[in-house]
MIDOSE-1310 file (N, C-alpha, C; in nm, 2 decimals, decimal comma, always signed):
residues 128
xxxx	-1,54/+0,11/-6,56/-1,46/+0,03/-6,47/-1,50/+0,04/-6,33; -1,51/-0,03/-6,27/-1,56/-0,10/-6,16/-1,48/-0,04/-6,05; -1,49/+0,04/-5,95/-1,37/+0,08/-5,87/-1,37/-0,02/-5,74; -1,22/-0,02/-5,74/-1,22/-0,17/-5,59/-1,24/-0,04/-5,47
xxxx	-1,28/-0,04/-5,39/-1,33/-0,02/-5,24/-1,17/-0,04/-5,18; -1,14/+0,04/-5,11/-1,04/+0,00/-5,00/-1,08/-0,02/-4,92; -1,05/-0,18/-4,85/-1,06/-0,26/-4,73/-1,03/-0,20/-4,62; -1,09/-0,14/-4,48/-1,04/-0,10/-4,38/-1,02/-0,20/-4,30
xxxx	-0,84/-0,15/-4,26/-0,80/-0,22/-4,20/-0,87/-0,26/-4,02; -0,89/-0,37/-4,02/-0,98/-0,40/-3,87/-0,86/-0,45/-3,80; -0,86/-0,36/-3,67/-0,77/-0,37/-3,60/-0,87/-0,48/-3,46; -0,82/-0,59/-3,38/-0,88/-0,64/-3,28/-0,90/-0,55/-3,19
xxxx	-0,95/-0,56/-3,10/-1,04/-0,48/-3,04/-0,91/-0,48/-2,91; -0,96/-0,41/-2,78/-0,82/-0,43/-2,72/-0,89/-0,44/-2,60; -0,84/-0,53/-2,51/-0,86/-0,51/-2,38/-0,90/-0,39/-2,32; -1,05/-0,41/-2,20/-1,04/-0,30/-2,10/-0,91/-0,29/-2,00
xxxx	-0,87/-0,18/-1,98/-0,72/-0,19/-1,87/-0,83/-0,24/-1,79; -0,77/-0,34/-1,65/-0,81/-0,33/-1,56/-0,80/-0,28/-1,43; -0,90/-0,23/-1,40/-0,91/-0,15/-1,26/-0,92/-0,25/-1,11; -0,77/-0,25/-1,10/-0,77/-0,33/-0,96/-0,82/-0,24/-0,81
xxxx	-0,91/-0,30/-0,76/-0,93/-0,23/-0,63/-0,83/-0,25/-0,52; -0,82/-0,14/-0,43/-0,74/-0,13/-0,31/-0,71/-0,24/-0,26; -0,77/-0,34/-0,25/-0,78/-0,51/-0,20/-0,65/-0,57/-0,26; -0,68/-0,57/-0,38/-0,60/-0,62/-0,47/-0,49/-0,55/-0,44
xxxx	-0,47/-0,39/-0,49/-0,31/-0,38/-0,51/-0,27/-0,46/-0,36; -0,30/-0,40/-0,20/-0,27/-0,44/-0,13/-0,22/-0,55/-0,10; -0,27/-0,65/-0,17/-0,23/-0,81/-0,15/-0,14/-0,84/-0,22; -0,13/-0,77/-0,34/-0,03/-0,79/-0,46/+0,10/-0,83/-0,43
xxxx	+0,18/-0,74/-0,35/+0,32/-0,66/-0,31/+0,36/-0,73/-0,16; +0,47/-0,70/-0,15/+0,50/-0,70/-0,02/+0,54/-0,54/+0,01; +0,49/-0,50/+0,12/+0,59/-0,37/+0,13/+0,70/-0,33/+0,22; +0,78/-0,22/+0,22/+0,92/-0,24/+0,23/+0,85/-0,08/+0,31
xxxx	+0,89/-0,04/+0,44/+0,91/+0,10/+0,48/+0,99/+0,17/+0,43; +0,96/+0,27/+0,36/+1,03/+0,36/+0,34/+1,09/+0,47/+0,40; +1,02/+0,54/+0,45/+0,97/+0,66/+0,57/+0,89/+0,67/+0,64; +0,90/+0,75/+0,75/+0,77/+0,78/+0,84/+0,76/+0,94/+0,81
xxxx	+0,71/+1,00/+0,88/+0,68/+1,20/+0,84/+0,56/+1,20/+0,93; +0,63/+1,28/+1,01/+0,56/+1,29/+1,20/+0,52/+1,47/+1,13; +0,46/+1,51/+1,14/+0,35/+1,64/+1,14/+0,32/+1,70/+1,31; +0,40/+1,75/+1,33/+0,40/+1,77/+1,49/+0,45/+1,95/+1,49
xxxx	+0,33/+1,98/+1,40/+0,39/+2,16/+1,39/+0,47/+2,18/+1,27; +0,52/+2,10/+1,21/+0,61/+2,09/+1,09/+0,67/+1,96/+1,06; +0,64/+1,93/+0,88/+0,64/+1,83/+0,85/+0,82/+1,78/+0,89; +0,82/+1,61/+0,98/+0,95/+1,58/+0,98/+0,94/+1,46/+0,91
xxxx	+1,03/+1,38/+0,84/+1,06/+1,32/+0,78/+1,18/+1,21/+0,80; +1,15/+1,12/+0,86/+1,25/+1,03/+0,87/+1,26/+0,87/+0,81; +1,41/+0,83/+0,76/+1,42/+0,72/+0,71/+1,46/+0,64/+0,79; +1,42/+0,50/+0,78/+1,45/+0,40/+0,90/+1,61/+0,43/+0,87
xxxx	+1,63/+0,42/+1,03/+1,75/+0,38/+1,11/+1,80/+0,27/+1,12; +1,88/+0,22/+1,06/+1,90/+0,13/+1,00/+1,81/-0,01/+1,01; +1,83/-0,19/+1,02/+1,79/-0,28/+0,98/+1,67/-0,29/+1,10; +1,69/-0,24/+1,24/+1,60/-0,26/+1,40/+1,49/-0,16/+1,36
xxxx	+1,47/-0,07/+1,27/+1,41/+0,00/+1,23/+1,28/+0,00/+1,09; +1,33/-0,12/+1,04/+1,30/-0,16/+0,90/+1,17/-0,28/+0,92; +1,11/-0,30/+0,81/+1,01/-0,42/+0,81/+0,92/-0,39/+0,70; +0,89/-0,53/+0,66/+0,81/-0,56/+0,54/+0,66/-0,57/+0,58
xxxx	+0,58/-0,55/+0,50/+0,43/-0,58/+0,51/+0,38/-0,65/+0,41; +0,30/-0,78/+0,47/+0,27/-0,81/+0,34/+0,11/-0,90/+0,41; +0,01/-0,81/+0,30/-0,11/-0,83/+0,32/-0,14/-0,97/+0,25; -0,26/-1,03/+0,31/-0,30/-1,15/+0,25/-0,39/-1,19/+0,19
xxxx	-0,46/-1,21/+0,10/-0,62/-1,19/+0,08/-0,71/-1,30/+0,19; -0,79/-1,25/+0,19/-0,88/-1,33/+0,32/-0,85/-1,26/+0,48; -0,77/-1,12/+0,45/-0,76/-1,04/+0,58/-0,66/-1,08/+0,70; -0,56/-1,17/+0,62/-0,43/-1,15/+0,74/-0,30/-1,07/+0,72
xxxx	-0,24/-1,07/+0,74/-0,07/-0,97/+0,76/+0,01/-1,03/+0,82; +0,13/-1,02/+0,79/+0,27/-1,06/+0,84/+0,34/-0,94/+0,80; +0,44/-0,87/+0,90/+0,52/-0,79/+0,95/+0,63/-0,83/+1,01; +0,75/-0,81/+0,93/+0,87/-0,87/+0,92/+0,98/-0,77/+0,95
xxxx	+1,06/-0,78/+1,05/+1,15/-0,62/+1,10/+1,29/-0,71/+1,01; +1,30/-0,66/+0,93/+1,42/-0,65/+0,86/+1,54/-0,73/+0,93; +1,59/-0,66/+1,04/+1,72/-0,64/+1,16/+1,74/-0,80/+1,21; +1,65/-0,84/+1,26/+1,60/-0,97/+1,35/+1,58/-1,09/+1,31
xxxx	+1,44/-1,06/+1,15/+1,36/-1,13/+1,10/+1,23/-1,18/+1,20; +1,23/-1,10/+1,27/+1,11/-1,13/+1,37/+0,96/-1,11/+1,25; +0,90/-1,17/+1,36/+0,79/-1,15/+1,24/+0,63/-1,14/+1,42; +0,54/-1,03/+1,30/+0,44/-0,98/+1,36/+0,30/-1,08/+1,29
xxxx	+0,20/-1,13/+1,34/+0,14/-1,15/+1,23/-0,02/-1,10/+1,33; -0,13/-1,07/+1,24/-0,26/-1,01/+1,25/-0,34/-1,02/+1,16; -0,46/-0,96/+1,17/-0,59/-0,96/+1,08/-0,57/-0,78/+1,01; -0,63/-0,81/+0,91/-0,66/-0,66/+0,86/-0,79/-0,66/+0,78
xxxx	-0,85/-0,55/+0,77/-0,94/-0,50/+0,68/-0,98/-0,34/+0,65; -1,03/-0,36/+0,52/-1,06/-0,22/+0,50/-1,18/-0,22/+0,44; -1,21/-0,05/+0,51/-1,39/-0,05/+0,49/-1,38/+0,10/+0,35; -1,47/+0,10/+0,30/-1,51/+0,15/+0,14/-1,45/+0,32/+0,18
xxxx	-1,38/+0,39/+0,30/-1,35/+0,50/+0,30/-1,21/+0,50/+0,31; -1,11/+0,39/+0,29/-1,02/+0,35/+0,30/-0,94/+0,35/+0,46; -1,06/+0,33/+0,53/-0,95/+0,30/+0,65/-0,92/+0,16/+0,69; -0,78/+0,16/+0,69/-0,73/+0,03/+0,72/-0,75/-0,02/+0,89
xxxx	-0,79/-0,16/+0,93/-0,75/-0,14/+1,04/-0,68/-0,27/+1,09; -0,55/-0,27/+1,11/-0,49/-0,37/+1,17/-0,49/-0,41/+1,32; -0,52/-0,54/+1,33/-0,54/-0,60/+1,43/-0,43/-0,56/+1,56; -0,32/-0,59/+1,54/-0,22/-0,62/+1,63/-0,14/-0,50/+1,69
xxxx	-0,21/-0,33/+1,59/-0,15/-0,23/+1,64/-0,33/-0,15/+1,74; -0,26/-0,13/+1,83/-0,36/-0,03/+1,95/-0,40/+0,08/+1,85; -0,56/+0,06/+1,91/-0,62/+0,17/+1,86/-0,67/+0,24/+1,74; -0,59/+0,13/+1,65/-0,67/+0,17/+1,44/-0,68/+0,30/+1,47
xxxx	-0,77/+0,33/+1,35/-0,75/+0,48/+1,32/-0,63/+0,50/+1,19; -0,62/+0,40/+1,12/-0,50/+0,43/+1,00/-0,62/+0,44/+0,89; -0,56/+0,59/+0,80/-0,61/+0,60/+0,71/-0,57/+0,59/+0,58; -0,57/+0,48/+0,47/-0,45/+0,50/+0,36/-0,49/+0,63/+0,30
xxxx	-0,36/+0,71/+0,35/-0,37/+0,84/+0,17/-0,38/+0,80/+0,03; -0,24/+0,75/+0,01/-0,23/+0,72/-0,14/-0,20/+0,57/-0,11; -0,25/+0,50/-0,26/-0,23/+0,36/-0,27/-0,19/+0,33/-0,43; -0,09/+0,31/-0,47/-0,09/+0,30/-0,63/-0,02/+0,14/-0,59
xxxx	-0,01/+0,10/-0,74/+0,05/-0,04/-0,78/+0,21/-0,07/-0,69; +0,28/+0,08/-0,67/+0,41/+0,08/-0,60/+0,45/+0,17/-0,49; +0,36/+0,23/-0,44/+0,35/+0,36/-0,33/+0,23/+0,32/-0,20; +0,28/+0,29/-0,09/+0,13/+0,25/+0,00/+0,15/+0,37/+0,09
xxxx	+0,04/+0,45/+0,11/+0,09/+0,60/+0,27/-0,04/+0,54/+0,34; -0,01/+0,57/+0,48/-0,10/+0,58/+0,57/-0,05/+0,62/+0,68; -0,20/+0,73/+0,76/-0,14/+0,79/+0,85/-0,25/+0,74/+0,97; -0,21/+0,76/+1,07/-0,29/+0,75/+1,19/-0,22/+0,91/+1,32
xxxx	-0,31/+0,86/+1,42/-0,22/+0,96/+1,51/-0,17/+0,88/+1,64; -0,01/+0,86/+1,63/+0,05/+0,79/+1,75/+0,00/+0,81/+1,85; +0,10/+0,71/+1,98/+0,02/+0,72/+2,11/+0,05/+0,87/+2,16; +0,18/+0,91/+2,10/+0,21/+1,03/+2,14/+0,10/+1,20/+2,13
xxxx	+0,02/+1,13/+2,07/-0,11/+1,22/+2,02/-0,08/+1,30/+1,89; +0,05/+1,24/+1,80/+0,15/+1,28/+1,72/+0,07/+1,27/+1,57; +0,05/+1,36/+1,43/-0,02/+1,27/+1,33/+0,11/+1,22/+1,25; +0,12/+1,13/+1,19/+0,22/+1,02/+1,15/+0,16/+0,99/+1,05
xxxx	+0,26/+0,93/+0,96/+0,20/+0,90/+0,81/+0,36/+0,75/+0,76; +0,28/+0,68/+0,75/+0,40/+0,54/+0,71/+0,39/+0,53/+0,57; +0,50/+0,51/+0,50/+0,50/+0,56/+0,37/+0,61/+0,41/+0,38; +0,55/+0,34/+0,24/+0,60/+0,22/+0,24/+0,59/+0,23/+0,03
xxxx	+0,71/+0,12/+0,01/+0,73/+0,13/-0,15/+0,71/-0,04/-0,16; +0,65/-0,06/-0,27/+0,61/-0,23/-0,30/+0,75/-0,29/-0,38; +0,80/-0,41/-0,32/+0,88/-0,47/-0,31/+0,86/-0,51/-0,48; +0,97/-0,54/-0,55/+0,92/-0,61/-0,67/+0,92/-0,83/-0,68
């Protein structure tokens, strides 16, 4: 007698995840400030003060930005770009020098050093 072979089951193949670059998540989202954390001898930590304190960011692809203060609804708008070591540099703030730390799909940090000669770090969460 003839033995039947079990058929292996073929599963479809599956998508590569895709690996969105920094561009991308950036444009994705709008962002919402969450905190700032001034490093001035010891880490401080502060949450906006209420709505005069607050503001969205939201990148554009093709290198612009709008900056919206929560309180007001005023609105900022500028050019942005970033070069392959992740530093951001926005047009409309003196002096660049922002470096993104972390960037995930829901987390944006970047720090620079204020005018105060202060290192600073803007810690912003992506809006859904």
């Amino acid at each position: 007698m003839a033995s039947c072979g079990k058929k292996d089951d073929v599963q479809p193949a599956q998508p590569a995840a895709q690996v969105l670059t920094p561009e991308q998540i950036l444009t994705s989202h709008t962002w919402l400030l969450s905190r700032t954390v001034f490093n001035n001898g010891r880490s401080t930590v502060v949450a906006p003060q209420g709505p005069n304190t607050q503001y969205t960011m939201k990148f554009a692809t093709g290198g612009t930005y709008t900056q919206v203060w929560i309180g007001n609804n005023s609105t900022t708008t500028g050019t942005w770009t970033l070069d392959s070591n992740n530093n951001l540099d926005l047009s409309e703030f003196r002096g660049g020098g922002y470096k993104i730390d972390s960037l995930t799909t829901n987390k944006l940090r970047y720090s620079f050093t204020n005018r105060a000669s202060i290192p600073e770090a803007r810690v912003f969460s992506a809006l859904p």
